[in-house]
C-alpha positions as CSV (number, residue, x, y, z in Angstrom):
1,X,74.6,36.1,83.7
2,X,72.0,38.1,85.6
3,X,71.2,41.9,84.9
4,X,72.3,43.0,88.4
5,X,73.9,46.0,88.3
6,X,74.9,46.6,92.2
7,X,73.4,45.2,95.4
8,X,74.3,46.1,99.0
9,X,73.5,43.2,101.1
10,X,74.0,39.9,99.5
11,X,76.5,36.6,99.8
12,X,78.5,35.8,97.3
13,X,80.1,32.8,97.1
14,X,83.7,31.5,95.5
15,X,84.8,27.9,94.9
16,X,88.1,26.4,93.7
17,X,89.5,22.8,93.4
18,X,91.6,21.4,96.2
19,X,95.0,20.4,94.8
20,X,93.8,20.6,91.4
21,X,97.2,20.8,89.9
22,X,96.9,17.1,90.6
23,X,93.8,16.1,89.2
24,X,92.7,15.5,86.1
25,X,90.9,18.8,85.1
26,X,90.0,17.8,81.6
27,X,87.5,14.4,83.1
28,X,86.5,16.9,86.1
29,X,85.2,20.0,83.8
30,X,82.2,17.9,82.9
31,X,81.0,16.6,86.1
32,X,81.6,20.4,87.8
33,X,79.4,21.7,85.1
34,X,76.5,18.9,85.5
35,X,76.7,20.0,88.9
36,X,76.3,23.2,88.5
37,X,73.0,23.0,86.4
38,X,71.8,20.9,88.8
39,X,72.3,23.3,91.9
40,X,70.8,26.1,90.0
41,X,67.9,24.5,88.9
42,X,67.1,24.0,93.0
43,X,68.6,26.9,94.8
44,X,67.8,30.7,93.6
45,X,70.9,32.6,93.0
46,X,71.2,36.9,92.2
47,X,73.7,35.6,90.0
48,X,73.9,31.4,89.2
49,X,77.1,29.8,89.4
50,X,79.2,29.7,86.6
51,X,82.7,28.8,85.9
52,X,85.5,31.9,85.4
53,X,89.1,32.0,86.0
54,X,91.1,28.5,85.7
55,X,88.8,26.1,88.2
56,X,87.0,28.8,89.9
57,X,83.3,28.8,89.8
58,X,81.5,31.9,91.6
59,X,77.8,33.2,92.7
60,X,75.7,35.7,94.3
61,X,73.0,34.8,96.6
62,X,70.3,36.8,98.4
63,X,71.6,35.3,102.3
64,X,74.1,33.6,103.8
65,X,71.8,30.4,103.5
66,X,71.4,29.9,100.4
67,X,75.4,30.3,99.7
68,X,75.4,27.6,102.1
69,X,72.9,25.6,100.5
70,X,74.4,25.8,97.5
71,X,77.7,25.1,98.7
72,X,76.7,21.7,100.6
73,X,74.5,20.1,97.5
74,X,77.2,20.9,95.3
75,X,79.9,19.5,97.3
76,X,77.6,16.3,97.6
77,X,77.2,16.5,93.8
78,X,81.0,15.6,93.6
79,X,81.3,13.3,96.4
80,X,84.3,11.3,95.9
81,X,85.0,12.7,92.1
82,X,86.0,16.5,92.9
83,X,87.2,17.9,96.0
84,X,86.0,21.7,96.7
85,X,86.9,24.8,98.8
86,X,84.1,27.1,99.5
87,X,84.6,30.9,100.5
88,X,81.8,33.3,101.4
89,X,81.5,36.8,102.0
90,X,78.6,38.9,102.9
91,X,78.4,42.4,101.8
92,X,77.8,44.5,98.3
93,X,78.6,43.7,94.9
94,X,78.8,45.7,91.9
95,X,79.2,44.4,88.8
96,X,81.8,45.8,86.7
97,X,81.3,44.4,82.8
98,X,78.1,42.5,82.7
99,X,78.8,40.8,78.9
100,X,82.1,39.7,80.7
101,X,80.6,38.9,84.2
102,X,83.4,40.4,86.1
103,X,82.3,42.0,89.5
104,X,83.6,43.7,92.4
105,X,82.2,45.0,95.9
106,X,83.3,43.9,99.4
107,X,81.6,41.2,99.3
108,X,83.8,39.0,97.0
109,X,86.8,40.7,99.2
110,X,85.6,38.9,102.0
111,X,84.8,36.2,100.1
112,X,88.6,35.5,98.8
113,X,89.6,36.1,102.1
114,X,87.6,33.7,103.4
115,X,88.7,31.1,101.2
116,X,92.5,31.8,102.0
117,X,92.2,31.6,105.3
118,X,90.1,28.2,105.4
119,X,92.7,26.6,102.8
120,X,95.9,28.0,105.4
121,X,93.8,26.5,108.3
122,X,93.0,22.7,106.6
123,X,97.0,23.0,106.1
124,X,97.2,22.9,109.7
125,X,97.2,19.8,111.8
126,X,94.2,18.5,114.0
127,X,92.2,20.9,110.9
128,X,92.3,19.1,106.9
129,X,89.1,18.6,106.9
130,X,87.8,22.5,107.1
131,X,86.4,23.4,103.4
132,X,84.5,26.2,104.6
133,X,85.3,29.7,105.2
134,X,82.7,32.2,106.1
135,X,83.4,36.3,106.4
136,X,80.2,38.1,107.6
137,X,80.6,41.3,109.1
138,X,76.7,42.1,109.2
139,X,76.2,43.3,113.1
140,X,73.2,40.9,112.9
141,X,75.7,37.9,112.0
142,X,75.2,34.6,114.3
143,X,78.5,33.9,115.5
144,X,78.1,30.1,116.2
145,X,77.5,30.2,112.1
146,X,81.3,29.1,111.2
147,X,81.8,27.5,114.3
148,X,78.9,25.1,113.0
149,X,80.4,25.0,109.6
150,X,83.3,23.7,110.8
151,X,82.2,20.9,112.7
152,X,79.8,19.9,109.9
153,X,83.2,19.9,107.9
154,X,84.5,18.0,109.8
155,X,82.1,15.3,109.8
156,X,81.5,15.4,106.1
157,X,85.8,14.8,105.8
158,X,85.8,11.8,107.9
159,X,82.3,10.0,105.9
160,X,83.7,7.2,103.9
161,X,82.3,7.0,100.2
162,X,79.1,4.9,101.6
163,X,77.9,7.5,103.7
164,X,78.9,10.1,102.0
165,X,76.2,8.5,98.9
166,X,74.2,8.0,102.0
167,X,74.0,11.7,103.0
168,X,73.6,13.0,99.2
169,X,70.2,11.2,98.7
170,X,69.3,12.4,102.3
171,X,70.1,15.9,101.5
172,X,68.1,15.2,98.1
173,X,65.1,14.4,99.8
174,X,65.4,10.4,98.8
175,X,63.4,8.1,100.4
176,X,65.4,4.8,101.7
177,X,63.8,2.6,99.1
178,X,65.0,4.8,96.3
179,X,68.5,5.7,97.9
180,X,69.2,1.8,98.5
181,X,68.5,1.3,94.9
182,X,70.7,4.5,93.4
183,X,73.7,3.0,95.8
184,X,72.7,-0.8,94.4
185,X,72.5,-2.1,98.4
186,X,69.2,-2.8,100.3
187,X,67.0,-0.7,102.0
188,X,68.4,-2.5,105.7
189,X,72.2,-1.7,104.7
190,X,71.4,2.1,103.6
191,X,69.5,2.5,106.4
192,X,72.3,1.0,108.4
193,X,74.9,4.1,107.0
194,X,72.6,6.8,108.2
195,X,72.1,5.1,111.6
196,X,76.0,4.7,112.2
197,X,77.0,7.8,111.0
198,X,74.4,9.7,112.5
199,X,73.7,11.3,109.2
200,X,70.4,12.1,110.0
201,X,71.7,14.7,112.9
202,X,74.1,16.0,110.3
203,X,72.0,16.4,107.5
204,X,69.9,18.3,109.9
205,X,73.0,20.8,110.7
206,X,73.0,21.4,107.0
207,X,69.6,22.3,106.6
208,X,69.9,24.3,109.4
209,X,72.5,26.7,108.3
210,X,70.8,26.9,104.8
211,X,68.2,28.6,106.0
212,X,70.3,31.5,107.6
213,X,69.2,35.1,106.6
């Protein structure tokens, strides 16, 4: 838990479990916690994430970027073993009881009602694959920034589980050797995945909006 005590302009970002009433929570806990220490030991976060209420896990990053970082390589952590919402909101946050690491601040307002209104929209038809809900109110905010969330989204939803592997070690910086091995295929067949899912362009996209101020 950091020492923050307030900060005015930050992102803080909320996760939950789609449809975790139906999953097994008990074989998930692990792998969302291995995750975890594995995202903050590559993105730097105000305040890491950490598990809270039920399947909830929350964070506080410096800009929108990072929140978006974090909330891609995570999400790529658990391809095809947990399925996650993200919701982020940019404004203040104060915390509230540090030893208990409950906070407040408009913020994580935005940020829950970010993450409502992206799970009422993927309930929608033509839309299930939207897992990203941004609420930035900053007057210097981009606004092609959740249009461009959505589409990548969108794309990530429709990946079967070969590209979706494929796109992890991309985003991880693998090389093809390495990735082909970590998937057990050859170099010419992971090499095919990036090429037919043009997972290169969309790994790009992701990069792109992680480096958002």
């Amino acid at each position: 838990m950091s020492k923050m005590k307030e900060l005015t302009s930050c992102a803080a970002l909320l996760i939950d479990q789609v449809a975790s009433r139906h999953t097994d929570r008990t074989q998930n806990h692990p792998r969302i916690l291995a995750a975890i220490e594995t995202i903050n030991t590559k993105i730097p976060a105000l305040d890491p994430l950490r598990v809270t209420v039920g399947d909830e896990i929350q964070a506080v990053y410096e800009t929108l970027g990072d929140a978006l970082r974090a909330s891609h390589h995570i999400r790529a952590n658990l391809f095809g073993e947990v399925e996650l919402r993200f919701g982020i909101g940019l404004g203040d946050v104060e915390v509230i009881d540090a030893e208990r690491g409950i906070q407040d601040g408009s913020a994580w307002w935005r940020a829950r009602a970010a993450i409502e209104e992206i799970e009422q929209l993927a309930a929608e038809p033509g839309t299930a694959g939207l897992r990203t809900g941004i609420r930035d109110e900053r007057s210097e905010a981009n606004p092609l920034t959740v249009a461009t969330a959505r589409l990548v989204d969108t794309q990530l939803f429709r990946l079967r589980p070969g590209a979706r592997e494929a796109l992890r070690s991309l985003l991880a910086g693998l090389d093809n050797q390495t990735a082909a091995k970590l998937a057990g295929i050859t170099p010419s067949a992971n090499s095919q995945r990036i090429i037919n899912n043009d997972l290169r362009t969309l790994a790009e996209a992701i990069e792109t909006l992680g480096q958002l101020p």
